[in-house]
N, C-alpha and C positions, 0 to 999 in steps of 0.2 A: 596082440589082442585077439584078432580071429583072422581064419584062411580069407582071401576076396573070395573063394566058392564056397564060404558059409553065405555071404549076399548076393545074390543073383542080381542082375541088372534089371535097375524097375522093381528095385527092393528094398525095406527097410527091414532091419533087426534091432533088438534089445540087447545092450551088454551093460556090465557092472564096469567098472574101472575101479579100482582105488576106491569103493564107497560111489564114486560117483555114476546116476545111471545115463548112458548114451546111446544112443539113437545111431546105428551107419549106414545110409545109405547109398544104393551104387544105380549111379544116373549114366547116361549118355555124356556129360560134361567130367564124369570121375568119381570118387569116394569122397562121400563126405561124414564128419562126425559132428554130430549136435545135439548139445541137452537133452536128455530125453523127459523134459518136460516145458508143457504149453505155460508159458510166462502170463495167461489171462488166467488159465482154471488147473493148473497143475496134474495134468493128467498127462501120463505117456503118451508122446507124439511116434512113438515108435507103433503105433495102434494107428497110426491114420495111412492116410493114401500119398502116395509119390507122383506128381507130374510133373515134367521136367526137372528143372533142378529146384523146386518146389516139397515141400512135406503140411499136408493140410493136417492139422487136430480133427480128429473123430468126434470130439464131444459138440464145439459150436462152429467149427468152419474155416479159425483165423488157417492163415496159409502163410507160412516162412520160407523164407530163400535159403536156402545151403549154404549160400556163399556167403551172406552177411548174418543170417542171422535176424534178419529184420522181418516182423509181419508186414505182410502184405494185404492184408484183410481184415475187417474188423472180427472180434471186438478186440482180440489182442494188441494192445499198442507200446508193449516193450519188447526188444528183442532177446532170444535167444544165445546165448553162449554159442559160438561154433569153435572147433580144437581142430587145429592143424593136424593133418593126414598123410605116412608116407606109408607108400608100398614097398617090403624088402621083401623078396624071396615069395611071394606069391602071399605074405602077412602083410594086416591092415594095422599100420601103428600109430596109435592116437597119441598127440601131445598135450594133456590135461594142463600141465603147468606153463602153457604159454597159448590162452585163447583167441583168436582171433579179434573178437569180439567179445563185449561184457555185456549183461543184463542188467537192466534196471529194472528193481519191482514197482508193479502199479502199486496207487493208493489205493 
């Protein structure tokens, strides 16, 4: 998918996958892959801010875990898809077909 020094630590990036767009972040806990998109306002979360193992949406704020996938802040109250992550050979390989975690859309 891409080198781990396209993402610098304390970084998030945009990629395509298969159709699908994803979000990798590389925190202090590891690389993570997640939707790249805010499950309240559909907007790339690849556009927002990274703190710890955290990624906050730029448009209204909510704040998702890496790990689960779960907002942690209003208004968003469904979580985010996160995709298993291995590292081979200095490459970040996203597993799209086996998520960690599933989204629910709001009503």
């Amino acid at each position: 998918m891409c080198a781990v020094a396209d993402v610098p630590r304390g970084e998030v990036r945009p990629f395509t996958v298969a159709d699908t767009p994803v979000a990798v972040v590389n925190t202090d806990e590891g690389v993570f892959a997640i939707l790249d998109m805010c499950s309240h306002a559909e907007v790339p979360l690849s556009e927002g801010e990274v703190e710890d193992c955290t990624l906050e949406c730029y448009m209204h704020g909510s704040r998702f875990d890496l790990r689960t996938g779960e907002p942690l802040e209003l208004p968003a109250v469904a979580p985010v898809p996160v995709f298993p992550v291995r590292i081979t050979d200095a490459q970040v390989l996203v597993d799209l077909d086996n998520p960690l975690t599933t989204a629910t859309q709001e009503s």
